[in-house]
LUMKOLFI-8267 format. One line per 8 residues: number of its first residue (from 1); for each residue x, y, z of N, C-alpha, C. Coordinates in steps of 0.1 Angstrom, whole numbers, plus 5000, padded with zeros to 4 digits. Example, Ala and Ser with C-alpha at 12.3 -4.5 7.8 and 13.67 -1.06 7.14 Angstrom:
% residues 2
1) 5132 4943 5078 5123 4955 5078 5132 4967 5078 ~ 5128 4978 5071 5137 4989 5071 5129 5000 5079;
This chain:
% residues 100
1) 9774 1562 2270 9769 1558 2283 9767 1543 2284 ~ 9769 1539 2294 9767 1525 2296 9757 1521 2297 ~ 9748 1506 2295 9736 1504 2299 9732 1508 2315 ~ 9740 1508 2324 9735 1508 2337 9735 1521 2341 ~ 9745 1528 2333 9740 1546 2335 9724 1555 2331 ~ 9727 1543 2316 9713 1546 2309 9700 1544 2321 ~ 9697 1532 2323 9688 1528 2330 9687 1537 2343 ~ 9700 1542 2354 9699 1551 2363 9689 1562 2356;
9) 9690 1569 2352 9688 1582 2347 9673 1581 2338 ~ 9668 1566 2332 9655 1564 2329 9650 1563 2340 ~ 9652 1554 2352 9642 1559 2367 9644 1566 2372 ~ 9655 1580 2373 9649 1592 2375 9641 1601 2367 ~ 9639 1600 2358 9630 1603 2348 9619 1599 2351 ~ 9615 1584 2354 9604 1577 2360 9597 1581 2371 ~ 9606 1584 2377 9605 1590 2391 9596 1601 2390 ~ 9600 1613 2382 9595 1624 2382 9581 1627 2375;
17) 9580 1617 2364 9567 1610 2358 9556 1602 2366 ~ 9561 1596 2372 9553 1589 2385 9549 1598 2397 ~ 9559 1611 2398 9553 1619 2407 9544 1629 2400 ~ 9542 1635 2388 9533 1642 2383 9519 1638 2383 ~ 9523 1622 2378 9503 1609 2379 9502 1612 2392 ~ 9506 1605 2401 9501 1603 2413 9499 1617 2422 ~ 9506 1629 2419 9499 1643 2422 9488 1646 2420 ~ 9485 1644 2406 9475 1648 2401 9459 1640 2403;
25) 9467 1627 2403 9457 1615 2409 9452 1624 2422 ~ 9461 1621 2429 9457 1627 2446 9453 1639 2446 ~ 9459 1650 2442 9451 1664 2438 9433 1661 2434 ~ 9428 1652 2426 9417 1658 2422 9408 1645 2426 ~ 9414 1634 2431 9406 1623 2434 9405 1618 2448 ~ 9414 1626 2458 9419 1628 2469 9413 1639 2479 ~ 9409 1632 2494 9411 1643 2502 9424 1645 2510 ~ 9422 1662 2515 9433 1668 2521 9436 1662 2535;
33) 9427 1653 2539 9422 1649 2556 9427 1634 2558 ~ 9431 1628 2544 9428 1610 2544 9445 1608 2543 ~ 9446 1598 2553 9456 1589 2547 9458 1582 2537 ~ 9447 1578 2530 9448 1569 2525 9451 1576 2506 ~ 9449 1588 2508 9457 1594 2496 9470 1590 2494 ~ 9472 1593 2501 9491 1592 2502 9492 1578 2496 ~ 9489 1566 2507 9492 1555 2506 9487 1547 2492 ~ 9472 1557 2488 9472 1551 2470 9482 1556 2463;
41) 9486 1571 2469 9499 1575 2453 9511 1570 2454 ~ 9515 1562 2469 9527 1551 2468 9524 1543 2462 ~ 9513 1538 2463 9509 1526 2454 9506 1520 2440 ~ 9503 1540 2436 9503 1542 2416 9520 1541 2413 ~ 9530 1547 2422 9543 1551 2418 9545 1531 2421 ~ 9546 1522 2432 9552 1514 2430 9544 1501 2416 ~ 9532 1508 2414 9529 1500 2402 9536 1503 2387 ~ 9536 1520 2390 9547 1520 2375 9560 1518 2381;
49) 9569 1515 2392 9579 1512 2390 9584 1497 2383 ~ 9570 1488 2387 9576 1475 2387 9566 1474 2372 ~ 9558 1481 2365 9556 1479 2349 9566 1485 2345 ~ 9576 1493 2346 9581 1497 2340 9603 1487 2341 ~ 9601 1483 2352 9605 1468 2356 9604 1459 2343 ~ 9593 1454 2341 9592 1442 2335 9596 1452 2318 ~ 9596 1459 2315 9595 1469 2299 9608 1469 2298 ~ 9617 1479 2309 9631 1475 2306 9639 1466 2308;
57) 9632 1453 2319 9642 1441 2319 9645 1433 2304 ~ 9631 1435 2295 9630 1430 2281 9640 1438 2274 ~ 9645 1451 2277 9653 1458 2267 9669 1456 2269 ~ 9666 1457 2285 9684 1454 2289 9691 1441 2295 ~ 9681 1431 2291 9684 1414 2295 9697 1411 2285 ~ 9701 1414 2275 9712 1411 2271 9720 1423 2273 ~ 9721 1432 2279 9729 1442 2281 9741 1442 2291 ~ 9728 1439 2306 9732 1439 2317 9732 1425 2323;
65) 9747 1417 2326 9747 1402 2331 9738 1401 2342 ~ 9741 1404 2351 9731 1400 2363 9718 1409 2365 ~ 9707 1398 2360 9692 1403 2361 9688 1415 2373 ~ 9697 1408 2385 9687 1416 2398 9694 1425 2396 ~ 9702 1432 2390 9708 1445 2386 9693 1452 2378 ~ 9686 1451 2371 9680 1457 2364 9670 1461 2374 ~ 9667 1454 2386 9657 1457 2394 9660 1464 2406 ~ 9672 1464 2411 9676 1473 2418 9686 1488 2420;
73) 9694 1491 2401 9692 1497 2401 9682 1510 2401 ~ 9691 1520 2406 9683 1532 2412 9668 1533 2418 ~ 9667 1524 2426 9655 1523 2431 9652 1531 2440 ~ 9664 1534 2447 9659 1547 2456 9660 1560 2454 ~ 9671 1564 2443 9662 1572 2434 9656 1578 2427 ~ 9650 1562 2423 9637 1564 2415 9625 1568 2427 ~ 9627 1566 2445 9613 1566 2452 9617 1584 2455 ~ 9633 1582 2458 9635 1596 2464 9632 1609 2452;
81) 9631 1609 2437 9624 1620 2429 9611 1622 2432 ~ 9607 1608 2429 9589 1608 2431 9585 1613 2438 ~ 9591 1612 2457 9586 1619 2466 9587 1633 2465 ~ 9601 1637 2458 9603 1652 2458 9596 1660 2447 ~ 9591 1648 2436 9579 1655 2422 9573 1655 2430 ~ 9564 1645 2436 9548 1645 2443 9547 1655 2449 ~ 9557 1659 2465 9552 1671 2466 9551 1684 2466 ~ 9560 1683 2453 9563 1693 2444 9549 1700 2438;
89) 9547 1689 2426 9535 1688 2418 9521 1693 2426 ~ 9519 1686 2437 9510 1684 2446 9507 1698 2452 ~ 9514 1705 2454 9515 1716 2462 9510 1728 2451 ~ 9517 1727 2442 9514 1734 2429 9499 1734 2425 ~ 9498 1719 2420 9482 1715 2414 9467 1725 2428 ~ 9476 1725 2440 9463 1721 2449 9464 1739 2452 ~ 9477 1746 2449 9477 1763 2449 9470 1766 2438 ~ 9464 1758 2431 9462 1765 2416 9446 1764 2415;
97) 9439 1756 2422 9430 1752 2426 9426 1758 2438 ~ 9436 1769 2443 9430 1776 2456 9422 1771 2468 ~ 9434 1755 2466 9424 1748 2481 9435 1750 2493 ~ 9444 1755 2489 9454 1752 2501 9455 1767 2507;
């Protein structure tokens, strides 16, 4: 696999990791009523996107020539899993808990 396949397929991985935290975040520290749930679990997912940014830029800086490649690969596959783990995850955690 090439470095840039590799890295595709580590942010969807990320993705789906980032949507399990931030489910679970929002499931138990979250109301059902607030916006502002939502907008912190975009907020946990865009903080591990961009630590996890700076983790692999250090791994694949001599890999991949052009830097802004490491940062915009699969980015919108990395938001589009998240969304579809979060409320995935979300729906699951909050059936299991017999609040929904």
């Amino acid at each position: 696999m090439t470095p840039v396949v590799q890295l595709y397929w580590i942010r969807v991985v990320l993705g789906i990791v980032a949507g399990a935290i931030t489910a679970a975040l929002a499931a138990f520290f979250g109301s059902t009523s607030d916006i502002t749930t939502l907008v912190n679990s975009i907020t946990v997912a865009l903080l591990i996107y961009f630590i996890t940014y700076y983790i692999l830029r250090s791994y694949y800086k001599e890999k991949i020539e052009k830097q802004s490649k490491i940062l915009s690969t699969a980015i919108g596959m990395y938001f589009f899993s998240w969304l579809s783990f979060f409320v995935l995850f979300y729906t699951i955690i909050r059936a299991a808990l017999g609040t929904i």
